[in-house]
C-alpha positions as CSV (number, residue, x, y, z in Angstrom):
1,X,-12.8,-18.1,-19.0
2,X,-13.3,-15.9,-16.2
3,X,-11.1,-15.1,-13.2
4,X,-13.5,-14.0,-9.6
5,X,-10.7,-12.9,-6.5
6,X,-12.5,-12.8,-3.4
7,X,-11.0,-12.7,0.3
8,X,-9.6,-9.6,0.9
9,X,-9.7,-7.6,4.3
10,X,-8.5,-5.5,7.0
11,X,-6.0,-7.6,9.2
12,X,-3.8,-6.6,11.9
13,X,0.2,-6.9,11.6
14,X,0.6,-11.1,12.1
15,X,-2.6,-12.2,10.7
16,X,-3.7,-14.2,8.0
17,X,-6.1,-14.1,5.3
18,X,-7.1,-16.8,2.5
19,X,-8.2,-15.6,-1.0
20,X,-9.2,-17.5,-3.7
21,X,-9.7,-17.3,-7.2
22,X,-12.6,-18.9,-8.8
23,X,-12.5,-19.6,-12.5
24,X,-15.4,-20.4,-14.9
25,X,-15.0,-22.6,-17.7
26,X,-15.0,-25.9,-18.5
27,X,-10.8,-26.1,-19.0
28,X,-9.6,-24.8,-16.0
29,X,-7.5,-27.4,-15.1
30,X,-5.6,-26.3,-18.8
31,X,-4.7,-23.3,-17.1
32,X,-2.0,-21.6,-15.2
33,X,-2.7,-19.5,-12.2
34,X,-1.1,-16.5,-10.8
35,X,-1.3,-13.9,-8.0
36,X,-0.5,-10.6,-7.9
37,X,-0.5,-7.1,-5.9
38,X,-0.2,-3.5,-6.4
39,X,0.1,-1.4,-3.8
40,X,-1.0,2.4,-4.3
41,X,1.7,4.2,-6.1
42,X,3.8,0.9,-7.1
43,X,3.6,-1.4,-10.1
44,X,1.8,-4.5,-10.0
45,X,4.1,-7.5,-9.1
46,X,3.7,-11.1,-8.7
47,X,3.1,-12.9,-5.6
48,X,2.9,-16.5,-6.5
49,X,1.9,-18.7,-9.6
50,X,0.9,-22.5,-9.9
51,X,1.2,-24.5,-13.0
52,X,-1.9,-26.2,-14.7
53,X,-0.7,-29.1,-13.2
54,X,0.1,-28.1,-9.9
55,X,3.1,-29.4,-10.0
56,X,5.3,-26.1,-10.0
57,X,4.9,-23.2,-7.8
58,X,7.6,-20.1,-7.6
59,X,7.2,-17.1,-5.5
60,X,8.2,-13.9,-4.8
61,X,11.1,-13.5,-2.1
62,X,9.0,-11.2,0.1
63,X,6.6,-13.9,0.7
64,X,8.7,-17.4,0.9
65,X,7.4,-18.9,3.7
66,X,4.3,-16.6,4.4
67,X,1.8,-17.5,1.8
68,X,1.1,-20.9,-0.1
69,X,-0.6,-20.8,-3.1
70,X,-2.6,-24.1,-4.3
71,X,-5.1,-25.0,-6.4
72,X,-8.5,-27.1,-5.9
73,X,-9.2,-28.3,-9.5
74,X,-13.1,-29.9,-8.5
75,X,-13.6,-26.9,-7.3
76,X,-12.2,-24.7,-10.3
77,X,-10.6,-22.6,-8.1
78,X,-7.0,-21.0,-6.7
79,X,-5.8,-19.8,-3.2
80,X,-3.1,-18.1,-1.8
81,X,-2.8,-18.8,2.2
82,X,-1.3,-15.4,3.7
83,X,0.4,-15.7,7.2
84,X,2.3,-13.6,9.1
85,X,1.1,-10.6,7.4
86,X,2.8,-7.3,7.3
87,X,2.1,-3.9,6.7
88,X,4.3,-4.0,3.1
89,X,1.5,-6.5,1.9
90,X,-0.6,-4.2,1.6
91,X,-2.5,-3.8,-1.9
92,X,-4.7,-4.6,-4.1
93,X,-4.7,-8.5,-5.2
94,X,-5.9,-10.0,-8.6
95,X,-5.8,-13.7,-10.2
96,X,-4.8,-14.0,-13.9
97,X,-4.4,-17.1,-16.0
98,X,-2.3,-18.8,-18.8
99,X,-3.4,-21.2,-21.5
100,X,-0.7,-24.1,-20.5
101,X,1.7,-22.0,-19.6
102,X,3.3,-21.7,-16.1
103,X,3.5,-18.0,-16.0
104,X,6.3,-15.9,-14.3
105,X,5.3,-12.3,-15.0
106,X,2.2,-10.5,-15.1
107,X,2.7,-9.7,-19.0
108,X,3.0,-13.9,-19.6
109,X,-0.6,-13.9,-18.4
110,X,-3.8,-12.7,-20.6
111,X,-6.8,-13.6,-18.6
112,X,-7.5,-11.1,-15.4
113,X,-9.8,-10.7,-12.6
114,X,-10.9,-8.3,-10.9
115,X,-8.6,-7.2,-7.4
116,X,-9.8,-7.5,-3.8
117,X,-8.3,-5.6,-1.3
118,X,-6.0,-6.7,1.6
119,X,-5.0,-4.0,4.5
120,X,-2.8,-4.6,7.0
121,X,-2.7,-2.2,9.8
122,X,0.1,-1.9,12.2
């Protein structure tokens, strides 16, 4: 299995951006999906995660209610939605799955991507 972010950009301060995670292999649908950041000088931290199913999402207090994260199994692939962006979002994003697991933090998960970069500019 392999994990492909895409998306990222410059924004202003109110924007939105959608990236998505596209993941090879016949089993995705056996996977769980997460999101995560890390900004320059911070440690990464996760943003939101989706269960194999899709049936359980959790995210992370500084983006309730900004960013959606969902997953389009026909597809094989992941987003996260990103409104009402701020300059604190700033950072590098990557995707990483779980074998049937609905992961929680970044050490539960064990497949990576590589990031793409979001800026948001005040």
């Amino acid at each position: 299995v392999q994990l492909q972010a895409c998306g990222g950009g410059l924004v202003q301060v109110g924007g939105s951006l959608r990236l998505s995670c596209a993941v090879s292999g016949r089993t995705f649908s056996t996977y769980g999906v997460g999101w995560f950041r890390q900004a320059s000088g911070k440690e990464r931290e996760i943003v939101a995660s989706i269960s194999a199913s899709g049936g359980s999402t959790l995210y992370a207090d500084s983006v309730k209610g900004r960013f959606t994260i969902f997953r389009d199994d026909a597809k094989k692939k992941v987003f996260l939605l990103m409104n009402s962006l701020k300059p604190e979002d700033t950072a590098v994003y990557y995707c990483a799955a779980v074998y049937l697991e609905f992961g929680k933090s970044p050490g539960e998960f064990d497949l990576w991507g590589r990031g793409t970069q979001v800026t948001v500019s005040s």
